[in-house]
C-alpha positions in Angstrom: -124.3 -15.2 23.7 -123.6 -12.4 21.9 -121.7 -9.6 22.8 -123.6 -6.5 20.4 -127.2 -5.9 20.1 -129.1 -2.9 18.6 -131.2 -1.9 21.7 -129.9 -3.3 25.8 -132.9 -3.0 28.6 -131.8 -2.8 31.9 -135.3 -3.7 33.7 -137.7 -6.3 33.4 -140.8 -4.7 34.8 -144.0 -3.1 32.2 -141.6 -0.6 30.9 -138.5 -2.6 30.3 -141.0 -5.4 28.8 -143.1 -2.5 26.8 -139.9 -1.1 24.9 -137.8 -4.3 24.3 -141.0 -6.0 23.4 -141.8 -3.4 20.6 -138.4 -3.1 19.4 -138.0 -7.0 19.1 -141.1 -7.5 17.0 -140.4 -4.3 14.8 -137.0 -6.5 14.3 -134.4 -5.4 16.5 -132.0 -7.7 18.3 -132.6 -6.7 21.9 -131.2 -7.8 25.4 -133.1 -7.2 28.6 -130.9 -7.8 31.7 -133.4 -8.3 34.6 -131.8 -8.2 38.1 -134.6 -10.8 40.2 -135.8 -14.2 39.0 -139.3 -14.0 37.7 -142.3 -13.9 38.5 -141.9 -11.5 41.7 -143.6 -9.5 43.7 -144.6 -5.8 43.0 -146.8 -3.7 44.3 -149.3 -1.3 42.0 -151.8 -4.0 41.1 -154.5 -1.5 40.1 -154.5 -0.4 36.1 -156.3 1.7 34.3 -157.6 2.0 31.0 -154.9 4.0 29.8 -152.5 0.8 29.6 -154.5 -0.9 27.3 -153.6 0.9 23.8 -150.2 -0.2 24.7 -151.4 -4.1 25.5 -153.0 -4.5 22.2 -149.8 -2.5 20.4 -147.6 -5.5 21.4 -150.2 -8.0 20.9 -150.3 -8.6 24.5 -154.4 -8.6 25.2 -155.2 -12.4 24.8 -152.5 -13.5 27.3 -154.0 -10.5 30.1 -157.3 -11.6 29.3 -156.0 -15.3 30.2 -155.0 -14.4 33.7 -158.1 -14.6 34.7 -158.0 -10.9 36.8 -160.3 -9.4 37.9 -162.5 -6.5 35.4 -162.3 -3.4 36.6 -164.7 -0.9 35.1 -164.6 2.5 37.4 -163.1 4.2 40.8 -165.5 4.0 43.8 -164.3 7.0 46.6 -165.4 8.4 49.7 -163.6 12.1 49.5 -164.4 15.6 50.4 -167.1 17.1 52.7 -170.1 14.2 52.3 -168.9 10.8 54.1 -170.7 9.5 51.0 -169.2 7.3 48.5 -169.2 8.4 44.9 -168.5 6.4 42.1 -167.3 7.3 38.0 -167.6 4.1 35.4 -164.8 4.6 32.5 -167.8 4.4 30.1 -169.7 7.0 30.9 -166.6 8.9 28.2 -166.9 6.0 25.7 -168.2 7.8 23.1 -166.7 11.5 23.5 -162.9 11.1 24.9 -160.3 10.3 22.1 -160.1 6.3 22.9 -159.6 3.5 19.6 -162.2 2.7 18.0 -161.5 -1.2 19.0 -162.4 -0.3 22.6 -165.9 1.6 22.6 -166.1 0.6 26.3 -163.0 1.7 28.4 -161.9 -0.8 31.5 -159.1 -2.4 32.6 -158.0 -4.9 35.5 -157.1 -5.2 38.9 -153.8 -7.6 38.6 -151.7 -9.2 41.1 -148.2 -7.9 39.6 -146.2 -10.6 39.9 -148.7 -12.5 37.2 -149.3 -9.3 35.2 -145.4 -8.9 35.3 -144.6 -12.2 34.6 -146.6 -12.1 31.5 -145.8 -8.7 29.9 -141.7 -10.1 29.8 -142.9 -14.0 29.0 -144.2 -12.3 25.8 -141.3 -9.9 25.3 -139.3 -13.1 24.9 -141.9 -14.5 22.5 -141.4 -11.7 20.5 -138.1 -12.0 20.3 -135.8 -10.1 22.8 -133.1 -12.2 24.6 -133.9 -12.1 28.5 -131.0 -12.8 31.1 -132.9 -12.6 34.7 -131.0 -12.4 38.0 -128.0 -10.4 36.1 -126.5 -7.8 38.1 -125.8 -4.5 36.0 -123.0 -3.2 37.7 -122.3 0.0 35.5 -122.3 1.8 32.1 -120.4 2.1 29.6 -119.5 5.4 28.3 -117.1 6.6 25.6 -116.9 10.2 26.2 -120.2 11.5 26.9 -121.8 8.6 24.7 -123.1 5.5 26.5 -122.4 2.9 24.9 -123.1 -0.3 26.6 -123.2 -2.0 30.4 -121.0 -4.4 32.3 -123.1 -6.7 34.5 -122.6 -10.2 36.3 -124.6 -13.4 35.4 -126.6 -14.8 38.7 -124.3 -15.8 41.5 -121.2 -14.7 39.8 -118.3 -12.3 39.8 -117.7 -13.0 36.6 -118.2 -9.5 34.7 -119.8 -9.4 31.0 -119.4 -6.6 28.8 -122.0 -5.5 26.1 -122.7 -2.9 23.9 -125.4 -1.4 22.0 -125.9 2.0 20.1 -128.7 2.5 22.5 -129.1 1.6 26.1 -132.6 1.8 28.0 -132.8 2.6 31.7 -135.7 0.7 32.9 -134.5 0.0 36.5 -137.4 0.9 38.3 -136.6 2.8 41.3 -133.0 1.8 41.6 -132.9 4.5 39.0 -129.4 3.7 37.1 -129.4 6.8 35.3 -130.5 8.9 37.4 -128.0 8.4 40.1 -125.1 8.2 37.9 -126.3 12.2 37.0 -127.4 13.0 40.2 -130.8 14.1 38.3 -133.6 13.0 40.7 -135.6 15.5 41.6 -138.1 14.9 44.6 -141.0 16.7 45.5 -140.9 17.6 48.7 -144.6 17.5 49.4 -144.9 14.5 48.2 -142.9 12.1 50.6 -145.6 9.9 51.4 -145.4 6.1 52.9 -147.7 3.2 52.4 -148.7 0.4 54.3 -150.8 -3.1 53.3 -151.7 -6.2 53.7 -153.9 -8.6 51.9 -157.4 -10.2 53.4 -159.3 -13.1 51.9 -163.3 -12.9 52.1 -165.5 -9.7 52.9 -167.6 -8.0 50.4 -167.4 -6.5 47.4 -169.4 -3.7 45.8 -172.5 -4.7 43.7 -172.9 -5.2 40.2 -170.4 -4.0 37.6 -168.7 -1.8 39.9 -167.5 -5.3 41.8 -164.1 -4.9 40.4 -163.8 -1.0 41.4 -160.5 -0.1 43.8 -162.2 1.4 46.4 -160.3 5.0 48.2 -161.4 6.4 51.3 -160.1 9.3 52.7 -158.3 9.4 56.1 -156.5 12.7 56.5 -153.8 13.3 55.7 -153.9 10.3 53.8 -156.0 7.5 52.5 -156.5 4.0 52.4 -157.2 1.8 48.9 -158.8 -1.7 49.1 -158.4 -3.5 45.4 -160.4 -6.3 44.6 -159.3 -9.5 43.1 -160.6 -12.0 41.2 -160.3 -15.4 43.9 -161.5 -13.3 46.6 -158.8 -11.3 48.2 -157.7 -8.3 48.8 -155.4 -5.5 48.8 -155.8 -3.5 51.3 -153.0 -0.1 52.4 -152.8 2.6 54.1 -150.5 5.9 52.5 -149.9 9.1 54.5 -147.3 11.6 54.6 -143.9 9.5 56.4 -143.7 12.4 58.8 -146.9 11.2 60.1 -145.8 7.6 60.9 -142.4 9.1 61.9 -144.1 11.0 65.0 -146.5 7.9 66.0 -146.1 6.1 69.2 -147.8 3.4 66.5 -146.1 0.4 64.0 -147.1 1.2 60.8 -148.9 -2.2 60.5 -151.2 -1.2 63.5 -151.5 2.2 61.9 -153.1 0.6 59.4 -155.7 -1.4 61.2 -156.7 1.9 63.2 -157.0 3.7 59.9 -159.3 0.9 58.5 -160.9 0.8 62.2 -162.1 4.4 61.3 -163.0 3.9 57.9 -167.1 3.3 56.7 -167.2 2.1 53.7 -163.9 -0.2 53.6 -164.3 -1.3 57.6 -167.6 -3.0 56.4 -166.6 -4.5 53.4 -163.5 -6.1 55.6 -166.2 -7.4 57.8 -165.8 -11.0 58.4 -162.4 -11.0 56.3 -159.5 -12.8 57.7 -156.1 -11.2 56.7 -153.7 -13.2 55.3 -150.5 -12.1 54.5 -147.6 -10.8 56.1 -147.6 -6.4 56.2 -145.4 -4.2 54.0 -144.3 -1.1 53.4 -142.7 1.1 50.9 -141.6 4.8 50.8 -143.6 6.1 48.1 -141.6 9.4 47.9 -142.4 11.5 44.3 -139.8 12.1 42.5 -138.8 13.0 38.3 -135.7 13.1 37.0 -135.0 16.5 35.3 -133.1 14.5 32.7 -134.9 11.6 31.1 -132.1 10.7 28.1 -128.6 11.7 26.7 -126.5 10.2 23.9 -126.9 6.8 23.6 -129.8 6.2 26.5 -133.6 6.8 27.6 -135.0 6.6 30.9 -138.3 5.5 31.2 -140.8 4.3 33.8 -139.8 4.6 37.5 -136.2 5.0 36.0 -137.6 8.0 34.7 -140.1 9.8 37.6 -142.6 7.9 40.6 -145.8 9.7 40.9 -147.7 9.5 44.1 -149.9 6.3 43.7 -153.4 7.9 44.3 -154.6 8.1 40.6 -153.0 4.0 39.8 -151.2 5.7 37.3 -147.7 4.2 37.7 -147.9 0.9 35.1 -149.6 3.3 32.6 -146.8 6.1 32.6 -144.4 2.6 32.7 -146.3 1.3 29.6 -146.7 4.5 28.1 -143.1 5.1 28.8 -141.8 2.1 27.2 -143.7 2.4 23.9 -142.5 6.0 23.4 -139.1 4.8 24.1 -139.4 2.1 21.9 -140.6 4.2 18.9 -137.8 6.7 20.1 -135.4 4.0 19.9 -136.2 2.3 16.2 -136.5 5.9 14.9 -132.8 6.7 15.9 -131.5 3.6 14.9 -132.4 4.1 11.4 -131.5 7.7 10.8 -128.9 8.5 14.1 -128.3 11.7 13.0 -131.8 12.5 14.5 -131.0 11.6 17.9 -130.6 14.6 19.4 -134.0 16.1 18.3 -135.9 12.7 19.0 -134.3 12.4 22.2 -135.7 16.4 22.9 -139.2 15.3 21.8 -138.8 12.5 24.0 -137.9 14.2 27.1 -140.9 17.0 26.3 -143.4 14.6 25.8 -142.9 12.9 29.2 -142.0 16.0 31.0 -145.6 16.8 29.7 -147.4 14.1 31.2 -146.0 14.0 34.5 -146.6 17.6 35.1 -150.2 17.5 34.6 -150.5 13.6 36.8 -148.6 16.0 39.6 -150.4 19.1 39.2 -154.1 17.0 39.4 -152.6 14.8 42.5 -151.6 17.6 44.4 -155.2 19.6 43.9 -156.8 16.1 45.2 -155.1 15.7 47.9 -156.9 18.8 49.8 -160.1 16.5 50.6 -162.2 19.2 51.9 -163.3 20.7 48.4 -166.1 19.2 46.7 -166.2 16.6 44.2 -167.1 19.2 41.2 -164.1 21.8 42.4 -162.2 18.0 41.2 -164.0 17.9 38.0 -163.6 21.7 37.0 -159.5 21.0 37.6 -159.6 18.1 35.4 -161.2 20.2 33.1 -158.6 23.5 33.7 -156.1 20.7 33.2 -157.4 18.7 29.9 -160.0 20.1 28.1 -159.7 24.2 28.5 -161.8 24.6 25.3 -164.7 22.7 27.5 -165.4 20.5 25.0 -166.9 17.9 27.3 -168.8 18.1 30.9 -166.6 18.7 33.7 -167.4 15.3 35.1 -166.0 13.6 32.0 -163.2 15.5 32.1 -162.8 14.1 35.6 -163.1 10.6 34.4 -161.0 10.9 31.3 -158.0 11.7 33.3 -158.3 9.2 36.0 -158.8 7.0 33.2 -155.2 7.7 31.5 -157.5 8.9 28.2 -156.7 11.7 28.4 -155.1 13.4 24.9 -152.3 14.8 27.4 -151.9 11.4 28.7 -152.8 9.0 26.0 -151.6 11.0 22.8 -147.7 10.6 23.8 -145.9 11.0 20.1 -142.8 12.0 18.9 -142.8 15.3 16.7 
């Protein structure tokens, strides 16, 4: 194998598949170094429409379509004063919110992530990039302040293999490589929230076209989700803040059961379920990292910042992530000089994105407003000209449409 390429990956996951992907069939020689042996599990099996520009840019939509997963075309949630549940389709801002032409009718898919994983990196290899799973990246290379390469070990081996690229891409999810190495993760402290599920086979689903819809309920001072998929199971978890499950006399697996004990809407769509899998959890503690690139790298994805999952916006800022990076990345390789400005745009652009997902998830997470105090902050947040209804607004940022979220491009 060889030891120089033009672009390395460190991560296999939606963003390290997005930007070595891209960057393969634009013609680059890329390696993507992929610590675990596909397919594997992942939580964050809910997308959004936002993801799907990015799909169809690496010629990607044929092979999700052939999963077989389930359509998901809106967001059904019982939050704020009325115990009632309120639902928004991603159509009803077909024909106002800035979406392609080749997609009149937003949707998008509820996905069991080691499938939807699976497929985004199968496909980077079709296109070209040079894949080496269960590699161990032990460390960068820098010369000076330039990185310019990594050292890692093959599967089951001490054996340490040195290569080197003019540009390296952090894509390690939340082991965050680059981020540790600058001591550049920043966390928000109200955000340090835990999550708990299982999965159930059987129950009900919602009628109709909203069959597909993740379903959030509100359970202060947190909420459950139940995600739908297509051979009839189900995700179904708990998240709340960790000091919360730090000061229960309860496990966070029967913390979870009492929570969807309590519930209305999910409780009877659970009814006559029988769970079947093992419970998990995961800290899902917010965090960005204040730098995003430097000479001779890019962070994207959870390498870059984890938002609170609320919104399902984590493989759309991973997807969105890697095709910026990608385009970052081809650009510098053909005029270098232009690094250090691309790499600025690059860092403002994300930084952009993040701070309005953060902003509109701490605003929703007080449940006691009503649901049009939510649309007239989507709006504050989006669309300040009010160029569209409030509600739209709503649904255009939920959606990952919206032109702060879906128009990421270098200047």
């Amino acid at each position: 194998m060889r030891s120089q390429y033009d672009v390395i990956v460190v991560g296999g996951g939606p963003s390290g598949a997005a930007a070595s992907g891209l960057l393969s069939m634009w013609g680059r020689r890329v390696l993507l170094l992929e610590k675990e042996k596909f397919p594997r599990y992942h939580i964050g099996e809910s997308l959004i429409p936002g993801v799907m520009p990015v799909i169809r840019e690496l010629g990607a939509a044929k092979a999700l379509e052939e999963l077989g997963a389930q359509r998901k075309n809106g967001v059904t949630l019982i939050w704020g004063p009325s115990p009632e549940p309120w639902t928004i389709r991603f159509d009803e801002i077909a024909t106002n919110a800035p979406v392609e032409e080749s997609a009149p009718r937003p949707y998008a898919y509820e996905v069991k992530r080691a499938e939807f994983d699976n497929m985004l990196l199968t496909h980077s290899r079709r296109l070209g990039t040079t894949v080496v799973e269960e590699a161990y990246v032990r460390e960068a290379i820098f010369e000076g302040d330039r990185c310019a390469g990594v050292r890692y070990s093959p599967a089951h081996s001490d054996e340490v293999v040195e290569v080197r690229a003019p540009l390296v891409v952090d894509a390690s999810g939340q082991a965050k490589f680059m981020g540790r190495r600058f001591d550049s993760v920043d966390w928000h402290q109200d955000l340090k929230n835990l999550a708990v599920w299982t999965y159930y086979q059987g129950g009900s689903r919602l009628a109709g076209e909203d069959a597909g819809n993740i379903v959030v309920e509100a359970c202060p001072p947190g909420w459950l989700w139940m995600i739908p998929f297509s051979d009839n199971t189900c995700s179904v978890g708990y998240v709340a803040p960790s000091e919360k499950f730090a000061t229960s006399d309860l496990s966070p697996a029967d913390m979870l059961y009492r929570q969807i004990g309590e519930t209305e809407q999910i409780r009877r769509m659970l009814s006559g379920a029988v769970e079947v899998a093992q419970v998990r959890t995961a800290k899902d503690w917010s965090y960005t990292c204040e730098r995003m690139s430097g000479p001779g790298f890019l962070q994207v994805g959870d390498a870059a910042a984890f938002i609170d999952p609320l919104f399902s916006t984590g493989v759309m800022l991973a997807l969105k992530g890697g095709s910026l990076a990608a385009h970052a990345a081809h650009r510098i390789l053909d005029k270098p000089e232009s690094e250090p400005e691309l790499l600025h745009s690059y860092e403002k652009e994300y930084h952009a994105v993040l701070d309005v997902v953060v902003d509109f998830v701490r605003f929703f997470y007080d449940q006691n407003k009503e649901v049009e105090e939510y649309f007239e902050k989507a709006r504050d947040l989006i669309d300040p000209e009010e160029q569209r209804k409030a509600r739209e607004d709503f649904i255009v940022l939920v959606s990952g449409l919206a032109k702060a979220v879906e128009g990421w491009q270098l200047h």
